[in-house]
N, CA, C and O atoms as CSV, one atom per row, in Angstrom:
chain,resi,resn,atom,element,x,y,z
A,1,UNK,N,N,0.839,-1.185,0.000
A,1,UNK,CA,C,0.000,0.000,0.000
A,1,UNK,C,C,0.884,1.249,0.000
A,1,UNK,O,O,1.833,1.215,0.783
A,2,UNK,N,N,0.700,2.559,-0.894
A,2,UNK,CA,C,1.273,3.167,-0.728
A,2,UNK,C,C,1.767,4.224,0.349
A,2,UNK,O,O,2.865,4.778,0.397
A,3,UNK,N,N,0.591,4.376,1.269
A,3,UNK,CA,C,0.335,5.148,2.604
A,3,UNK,C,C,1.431,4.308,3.760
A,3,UNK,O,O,2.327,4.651,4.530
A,4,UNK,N,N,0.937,3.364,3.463
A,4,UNK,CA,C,2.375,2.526,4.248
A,4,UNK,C,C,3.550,2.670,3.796
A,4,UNK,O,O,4.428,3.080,4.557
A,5,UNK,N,N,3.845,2.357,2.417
A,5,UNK,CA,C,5.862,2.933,2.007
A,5,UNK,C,C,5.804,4.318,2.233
A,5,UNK,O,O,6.862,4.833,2.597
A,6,UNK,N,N,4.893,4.994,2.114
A,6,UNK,CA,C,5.058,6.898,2.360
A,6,UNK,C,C,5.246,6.899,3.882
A,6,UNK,O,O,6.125,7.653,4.296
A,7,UNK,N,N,4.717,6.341,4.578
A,7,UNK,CA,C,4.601,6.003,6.136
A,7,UNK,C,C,6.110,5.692,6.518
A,7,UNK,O,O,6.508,6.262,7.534
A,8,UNK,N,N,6.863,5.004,5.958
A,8,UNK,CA,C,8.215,4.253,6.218
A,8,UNK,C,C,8.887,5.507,5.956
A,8,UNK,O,O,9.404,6.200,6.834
A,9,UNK,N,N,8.856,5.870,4.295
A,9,UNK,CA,C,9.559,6.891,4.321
A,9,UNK,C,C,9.938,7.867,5.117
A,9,UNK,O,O,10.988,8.209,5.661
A,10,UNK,N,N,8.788,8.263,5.063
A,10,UNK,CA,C,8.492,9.883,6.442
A,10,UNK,C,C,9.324,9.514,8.086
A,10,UNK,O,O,10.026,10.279,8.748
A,11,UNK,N,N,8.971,8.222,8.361
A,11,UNK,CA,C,9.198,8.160,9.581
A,11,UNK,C,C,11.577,7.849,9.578
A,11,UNK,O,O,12.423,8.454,10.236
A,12,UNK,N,N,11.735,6.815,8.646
A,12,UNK,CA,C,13.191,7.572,8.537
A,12,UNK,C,C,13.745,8.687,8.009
A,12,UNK,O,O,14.931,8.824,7.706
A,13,UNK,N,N,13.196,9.191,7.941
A,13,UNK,CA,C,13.707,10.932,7.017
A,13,UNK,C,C,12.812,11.352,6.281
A,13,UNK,O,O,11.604,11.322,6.511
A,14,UNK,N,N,13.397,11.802,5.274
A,14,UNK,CA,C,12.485,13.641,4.669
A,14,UNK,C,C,11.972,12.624,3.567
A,14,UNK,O,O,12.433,11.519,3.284
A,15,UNK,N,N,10.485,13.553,2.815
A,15,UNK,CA,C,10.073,13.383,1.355
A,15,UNK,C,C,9.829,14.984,1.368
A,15,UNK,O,O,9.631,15.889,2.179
A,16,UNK,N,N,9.976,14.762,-0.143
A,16,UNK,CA,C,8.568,15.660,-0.801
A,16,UNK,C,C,7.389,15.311,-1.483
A,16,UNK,O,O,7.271,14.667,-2.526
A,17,UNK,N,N,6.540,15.812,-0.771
A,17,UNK,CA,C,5.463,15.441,-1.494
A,17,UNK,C,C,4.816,16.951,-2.477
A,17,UNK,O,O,4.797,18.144,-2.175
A,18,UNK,N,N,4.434,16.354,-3.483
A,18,UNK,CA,C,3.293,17.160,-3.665
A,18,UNK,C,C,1.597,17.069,-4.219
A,18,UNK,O,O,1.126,16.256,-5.014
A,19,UNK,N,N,0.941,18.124,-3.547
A,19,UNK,CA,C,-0.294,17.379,-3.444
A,19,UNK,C,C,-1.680,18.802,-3.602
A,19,UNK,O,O,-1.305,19.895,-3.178
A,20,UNK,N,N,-2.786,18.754,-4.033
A,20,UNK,CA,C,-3.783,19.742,-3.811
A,20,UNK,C,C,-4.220,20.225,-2.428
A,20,UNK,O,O,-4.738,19.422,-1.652
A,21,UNK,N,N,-4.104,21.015,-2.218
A,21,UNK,CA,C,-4.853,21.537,-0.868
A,21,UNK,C,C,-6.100,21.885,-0.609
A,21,UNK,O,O,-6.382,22.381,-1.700
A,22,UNK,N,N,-7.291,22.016,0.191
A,22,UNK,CA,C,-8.476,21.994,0.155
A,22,UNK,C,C,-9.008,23.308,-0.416
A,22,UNK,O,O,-10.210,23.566,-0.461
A,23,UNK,N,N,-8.285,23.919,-0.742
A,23,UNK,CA,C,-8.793,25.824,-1.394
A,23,UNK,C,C,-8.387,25.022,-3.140
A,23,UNK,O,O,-8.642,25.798,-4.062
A,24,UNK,N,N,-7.833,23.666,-3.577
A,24,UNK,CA,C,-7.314,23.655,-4.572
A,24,UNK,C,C,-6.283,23.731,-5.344
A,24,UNK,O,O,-6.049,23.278,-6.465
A,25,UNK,N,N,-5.290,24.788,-4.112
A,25,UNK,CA,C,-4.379,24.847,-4.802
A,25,UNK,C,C,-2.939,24.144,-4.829
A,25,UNK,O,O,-2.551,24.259,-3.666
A,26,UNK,N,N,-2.178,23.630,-5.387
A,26,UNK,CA,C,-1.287,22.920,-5.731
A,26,UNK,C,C,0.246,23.572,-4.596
A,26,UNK,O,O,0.756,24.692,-4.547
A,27,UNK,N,N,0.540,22.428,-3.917
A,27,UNK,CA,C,1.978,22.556,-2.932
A,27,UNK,C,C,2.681,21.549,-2.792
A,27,UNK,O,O,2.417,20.372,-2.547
A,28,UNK,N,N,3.732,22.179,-2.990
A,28,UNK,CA,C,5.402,21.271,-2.359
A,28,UNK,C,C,5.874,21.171,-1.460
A,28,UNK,O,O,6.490,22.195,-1.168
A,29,UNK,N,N,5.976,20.054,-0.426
A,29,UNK,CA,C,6.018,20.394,1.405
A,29,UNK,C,C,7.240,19.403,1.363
A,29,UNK,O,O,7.064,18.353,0.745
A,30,UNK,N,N,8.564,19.645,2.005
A,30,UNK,CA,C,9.703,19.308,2.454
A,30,UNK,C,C,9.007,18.929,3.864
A,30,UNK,O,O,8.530,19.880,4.483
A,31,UNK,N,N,8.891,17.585,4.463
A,31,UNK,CA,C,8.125,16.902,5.233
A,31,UNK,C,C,8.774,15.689,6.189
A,31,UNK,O,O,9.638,14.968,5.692
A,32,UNK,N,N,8.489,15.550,7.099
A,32,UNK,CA,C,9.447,14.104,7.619
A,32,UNK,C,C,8.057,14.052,9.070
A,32,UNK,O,O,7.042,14.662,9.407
A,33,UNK,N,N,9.006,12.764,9.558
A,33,UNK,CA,C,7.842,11.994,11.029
A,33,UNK,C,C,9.102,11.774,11.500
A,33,UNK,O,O,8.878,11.377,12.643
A,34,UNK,N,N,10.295,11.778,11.349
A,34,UNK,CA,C,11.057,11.096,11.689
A,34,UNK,C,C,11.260,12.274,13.560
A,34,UNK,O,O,11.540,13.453,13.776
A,35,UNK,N,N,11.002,11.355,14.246
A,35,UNK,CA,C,11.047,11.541,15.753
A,35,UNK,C,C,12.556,12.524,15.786
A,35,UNK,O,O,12.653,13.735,15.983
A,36,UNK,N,N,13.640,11.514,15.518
A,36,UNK,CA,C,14.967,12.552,15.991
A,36,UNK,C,C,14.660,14.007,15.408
A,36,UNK,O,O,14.643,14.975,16.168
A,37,UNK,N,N,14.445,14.123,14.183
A,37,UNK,CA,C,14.806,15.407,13.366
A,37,UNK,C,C,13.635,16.686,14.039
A,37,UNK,O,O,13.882,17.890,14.107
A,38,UNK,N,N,12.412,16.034,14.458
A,38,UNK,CA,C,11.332,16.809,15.285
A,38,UNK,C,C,11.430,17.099,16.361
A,38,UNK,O,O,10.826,18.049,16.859
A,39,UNK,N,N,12.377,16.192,17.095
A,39,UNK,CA,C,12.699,16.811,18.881
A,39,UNK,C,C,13.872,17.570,18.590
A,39,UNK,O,O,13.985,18.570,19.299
A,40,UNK,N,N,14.880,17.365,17.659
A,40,UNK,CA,C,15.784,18.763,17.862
A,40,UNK,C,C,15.711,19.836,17.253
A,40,UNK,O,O,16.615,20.672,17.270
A,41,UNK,N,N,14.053,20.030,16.303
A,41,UNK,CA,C,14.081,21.425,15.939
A,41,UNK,C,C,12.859,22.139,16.182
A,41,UNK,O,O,12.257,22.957,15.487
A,42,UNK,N,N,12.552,21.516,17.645
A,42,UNK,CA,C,11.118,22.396,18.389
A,42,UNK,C,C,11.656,21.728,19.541
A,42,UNK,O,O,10.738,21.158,20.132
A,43,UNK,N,N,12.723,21.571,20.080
A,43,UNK,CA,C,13.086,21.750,21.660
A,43,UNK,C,C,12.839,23.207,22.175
A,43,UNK,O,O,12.521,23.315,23.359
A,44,UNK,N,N,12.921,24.049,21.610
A,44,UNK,CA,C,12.011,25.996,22.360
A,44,UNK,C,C,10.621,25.771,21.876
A,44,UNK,O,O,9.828,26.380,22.595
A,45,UNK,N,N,10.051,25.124,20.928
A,45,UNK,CA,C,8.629,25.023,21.148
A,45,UNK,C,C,7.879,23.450,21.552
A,45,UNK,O,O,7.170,22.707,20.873
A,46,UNK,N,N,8.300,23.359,22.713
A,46,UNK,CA,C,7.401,22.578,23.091
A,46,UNK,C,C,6.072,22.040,22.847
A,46,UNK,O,O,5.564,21.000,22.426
A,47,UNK,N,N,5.817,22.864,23.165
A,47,UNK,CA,C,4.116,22.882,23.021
A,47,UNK,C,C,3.535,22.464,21.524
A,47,UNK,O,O,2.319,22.464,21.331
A,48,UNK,N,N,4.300,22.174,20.667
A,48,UNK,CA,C,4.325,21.688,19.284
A,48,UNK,C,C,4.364,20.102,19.134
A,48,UNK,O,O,3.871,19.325,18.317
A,49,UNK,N,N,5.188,19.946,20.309
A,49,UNK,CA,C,5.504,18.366,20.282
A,49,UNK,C,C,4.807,17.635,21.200
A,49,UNK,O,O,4.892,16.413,21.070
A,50,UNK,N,N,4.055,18.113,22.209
A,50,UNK,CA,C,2.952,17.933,22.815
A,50,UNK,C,C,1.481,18.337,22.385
A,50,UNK,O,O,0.591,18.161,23.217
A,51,UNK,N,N,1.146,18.894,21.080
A,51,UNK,CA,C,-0.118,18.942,20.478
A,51,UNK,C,C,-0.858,17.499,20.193
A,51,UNK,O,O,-0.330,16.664,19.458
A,52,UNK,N,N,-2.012,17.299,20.780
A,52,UNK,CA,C,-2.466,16.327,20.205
A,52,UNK,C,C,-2.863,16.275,18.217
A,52,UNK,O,O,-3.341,17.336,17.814
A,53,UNK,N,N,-2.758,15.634,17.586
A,53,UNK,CA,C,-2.996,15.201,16.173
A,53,UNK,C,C,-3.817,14.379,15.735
A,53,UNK,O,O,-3.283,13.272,15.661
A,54,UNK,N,N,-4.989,14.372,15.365
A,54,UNK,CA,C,-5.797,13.421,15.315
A,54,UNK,C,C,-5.042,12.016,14.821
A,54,UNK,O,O,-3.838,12.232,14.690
A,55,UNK,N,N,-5.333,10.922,14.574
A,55,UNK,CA,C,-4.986,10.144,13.541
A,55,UNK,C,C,-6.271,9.401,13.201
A,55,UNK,O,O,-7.011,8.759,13.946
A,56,UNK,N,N,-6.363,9.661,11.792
A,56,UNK,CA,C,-7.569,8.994,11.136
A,56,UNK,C,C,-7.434,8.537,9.603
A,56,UNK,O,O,-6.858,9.211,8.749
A,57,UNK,N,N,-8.030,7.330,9.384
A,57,UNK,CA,C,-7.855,7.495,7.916
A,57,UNK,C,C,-7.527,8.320,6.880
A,57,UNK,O,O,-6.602,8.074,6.106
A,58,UNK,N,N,-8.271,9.343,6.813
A,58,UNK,CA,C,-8.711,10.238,6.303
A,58,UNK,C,C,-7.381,11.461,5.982
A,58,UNK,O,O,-7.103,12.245,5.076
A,59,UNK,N,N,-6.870,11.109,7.163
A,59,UNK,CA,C,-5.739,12.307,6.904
A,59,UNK,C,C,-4.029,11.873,7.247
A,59,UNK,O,O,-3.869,11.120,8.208
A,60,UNK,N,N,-2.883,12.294,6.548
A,60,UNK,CA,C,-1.868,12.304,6.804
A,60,UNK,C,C,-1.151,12.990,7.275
A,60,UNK,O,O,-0.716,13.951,6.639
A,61,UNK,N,N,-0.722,12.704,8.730
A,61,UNK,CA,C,-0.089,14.056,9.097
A,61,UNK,C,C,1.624,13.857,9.793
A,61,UNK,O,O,2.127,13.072,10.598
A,62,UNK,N,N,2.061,14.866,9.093
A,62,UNK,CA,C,3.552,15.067,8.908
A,62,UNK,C,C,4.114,16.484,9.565
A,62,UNK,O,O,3.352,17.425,9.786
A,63,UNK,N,N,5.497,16.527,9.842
A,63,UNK,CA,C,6.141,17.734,10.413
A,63,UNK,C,C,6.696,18.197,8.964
A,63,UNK,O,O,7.399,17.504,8.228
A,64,UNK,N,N,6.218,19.570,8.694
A,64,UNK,CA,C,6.669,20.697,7.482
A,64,UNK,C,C,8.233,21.014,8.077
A,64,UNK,O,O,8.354,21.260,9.277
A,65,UNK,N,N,9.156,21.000,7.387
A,65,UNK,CA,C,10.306,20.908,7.873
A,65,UNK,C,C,10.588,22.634,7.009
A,65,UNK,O,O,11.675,23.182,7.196
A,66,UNK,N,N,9.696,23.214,6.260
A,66,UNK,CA,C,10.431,24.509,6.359
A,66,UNK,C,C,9.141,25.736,7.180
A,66,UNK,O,O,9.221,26.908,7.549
A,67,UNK,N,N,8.150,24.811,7.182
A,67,UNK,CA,C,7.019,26.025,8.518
A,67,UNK,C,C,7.489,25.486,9.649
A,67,UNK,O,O,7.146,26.103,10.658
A,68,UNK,N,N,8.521,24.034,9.915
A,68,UNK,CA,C,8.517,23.784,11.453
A,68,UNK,C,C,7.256,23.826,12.560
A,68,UNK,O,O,7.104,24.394,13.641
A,69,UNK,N,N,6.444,22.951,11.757
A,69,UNK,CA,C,4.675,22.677,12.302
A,69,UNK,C,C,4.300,21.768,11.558
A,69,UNK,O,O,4.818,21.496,10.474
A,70,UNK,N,N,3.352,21.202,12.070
A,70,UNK,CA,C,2.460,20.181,11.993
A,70,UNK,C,C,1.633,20.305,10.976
A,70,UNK,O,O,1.060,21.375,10.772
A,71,UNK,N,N,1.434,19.112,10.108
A,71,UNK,CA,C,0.193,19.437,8.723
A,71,UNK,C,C,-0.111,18.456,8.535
A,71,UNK,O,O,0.531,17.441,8.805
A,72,UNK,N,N,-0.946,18.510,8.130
A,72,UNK,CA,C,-2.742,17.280,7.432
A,72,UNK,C,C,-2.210,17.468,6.127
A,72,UNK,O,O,-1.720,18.498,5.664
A,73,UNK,N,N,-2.384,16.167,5.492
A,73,UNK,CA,C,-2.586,16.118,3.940
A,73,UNK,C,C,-3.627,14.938,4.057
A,73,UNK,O,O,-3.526,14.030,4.882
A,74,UNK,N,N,-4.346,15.028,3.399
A,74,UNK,CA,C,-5.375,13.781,2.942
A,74,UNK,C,C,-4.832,13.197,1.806
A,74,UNK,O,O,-4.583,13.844,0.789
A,75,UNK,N,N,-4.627,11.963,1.932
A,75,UNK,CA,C,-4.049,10.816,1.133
A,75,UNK,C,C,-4.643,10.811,-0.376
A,75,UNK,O,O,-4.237,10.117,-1.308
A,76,UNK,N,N,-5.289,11.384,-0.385
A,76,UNK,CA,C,-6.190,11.336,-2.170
A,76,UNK,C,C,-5.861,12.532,-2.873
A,76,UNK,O,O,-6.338,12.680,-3.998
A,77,UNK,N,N,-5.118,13.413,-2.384
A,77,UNK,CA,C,-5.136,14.568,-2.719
A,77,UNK,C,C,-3.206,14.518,-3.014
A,77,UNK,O,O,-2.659,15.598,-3.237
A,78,UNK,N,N,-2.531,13.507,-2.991
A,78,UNK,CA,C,-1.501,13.757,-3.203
A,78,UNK,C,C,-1.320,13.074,-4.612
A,78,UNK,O,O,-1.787,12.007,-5.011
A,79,UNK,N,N,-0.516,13.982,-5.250
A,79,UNK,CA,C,-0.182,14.046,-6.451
A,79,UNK,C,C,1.672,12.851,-6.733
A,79,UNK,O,O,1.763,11.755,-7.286
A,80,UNK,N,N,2.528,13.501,-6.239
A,80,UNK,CA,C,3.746,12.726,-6.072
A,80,UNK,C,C,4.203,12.898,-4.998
A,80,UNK,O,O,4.020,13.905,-4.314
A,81,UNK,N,N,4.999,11.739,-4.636
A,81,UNK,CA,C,6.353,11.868,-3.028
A,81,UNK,C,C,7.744,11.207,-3.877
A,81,UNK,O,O,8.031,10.374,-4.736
A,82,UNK,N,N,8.234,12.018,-3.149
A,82,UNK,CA,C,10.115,11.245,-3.070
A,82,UNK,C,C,10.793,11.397,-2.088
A,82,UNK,O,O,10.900,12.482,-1.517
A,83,UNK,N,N,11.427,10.222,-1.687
A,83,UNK,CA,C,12.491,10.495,-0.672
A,83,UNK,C,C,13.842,11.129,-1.260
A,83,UNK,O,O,14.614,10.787,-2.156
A,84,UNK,N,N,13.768,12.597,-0.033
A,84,UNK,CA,C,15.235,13.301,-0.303
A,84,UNK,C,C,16.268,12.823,0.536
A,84,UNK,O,O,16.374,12.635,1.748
A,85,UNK,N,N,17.002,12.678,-0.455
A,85,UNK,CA,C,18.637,12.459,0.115
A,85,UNK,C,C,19.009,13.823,2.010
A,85,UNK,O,O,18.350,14.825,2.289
A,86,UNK,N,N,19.952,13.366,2.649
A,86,UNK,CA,C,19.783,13.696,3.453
A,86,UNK,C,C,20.975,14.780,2.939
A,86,UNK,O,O,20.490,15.893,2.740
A,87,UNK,N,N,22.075,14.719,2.743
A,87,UNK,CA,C,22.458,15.320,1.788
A,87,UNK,C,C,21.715,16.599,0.971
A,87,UNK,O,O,22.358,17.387,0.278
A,88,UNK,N,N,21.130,16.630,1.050
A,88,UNK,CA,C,20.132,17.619,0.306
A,88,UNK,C,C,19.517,19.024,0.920
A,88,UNK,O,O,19.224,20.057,0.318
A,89,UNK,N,N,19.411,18.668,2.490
A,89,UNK,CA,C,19.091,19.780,3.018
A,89,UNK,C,C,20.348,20.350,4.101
A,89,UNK,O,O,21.052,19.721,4.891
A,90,UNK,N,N,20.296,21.730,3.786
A,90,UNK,CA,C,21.441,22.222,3.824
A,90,UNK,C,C,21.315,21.956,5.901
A,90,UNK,O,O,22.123,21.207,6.451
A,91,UNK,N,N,20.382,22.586,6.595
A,91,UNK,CA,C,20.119,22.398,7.750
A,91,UNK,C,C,20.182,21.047,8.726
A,91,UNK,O,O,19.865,21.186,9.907
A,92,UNK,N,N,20.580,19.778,8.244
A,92,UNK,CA,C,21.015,18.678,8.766
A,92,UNK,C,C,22.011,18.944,9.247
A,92,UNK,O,O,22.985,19.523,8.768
A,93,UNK,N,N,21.734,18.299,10.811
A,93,UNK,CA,C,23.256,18.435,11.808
A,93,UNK,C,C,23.786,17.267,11.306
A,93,UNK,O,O,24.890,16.876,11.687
């Protein structure tokens, strides 16, 4: 299933996805789940990493690695993903 390899992905490192948003319009989100990379770049915002997130079918939700927050994508609405090289973003410790 693909929600599951996108699931794997996300959770060891970064994708991009891109996908429609509910106004329609078309975005590119530099994205990850991956636990390490989310506790060391909201250790001053707490309260980010303690938000509850729903989890439901219906929606996919990932850390925006250039808003540094939390986002919903609904799984039908995505267009392409790739996993980026880690290499790739200049901000990796």
């Amino acid at each position: 299933m693909v929600n599951d390899y996108l699931e794997r992905i996300l959770n060891e490192g970064d994708a991009e996805i891109v996908f429609d948003k509910v106004d329609g319009t078309r975005r590119i989100m530099r994205c990850t789940k991956n636990k390490q990379y989310i506790d060391e770049h909201t250790k001053d915002h707490k309260r980010k990493t303690e938000r509850v997130i729903n989890k439901t079918a219906e929606v996919l939700t990932v850390f925006d690695i250039e808003k540094n927050d939390w986002r919903t994508i609904r799984p039908d609405s995505i267009i392409s993903f790739r996993q980026l090289e880690h290499e790739a973003r200049a901000d990796r410790v």
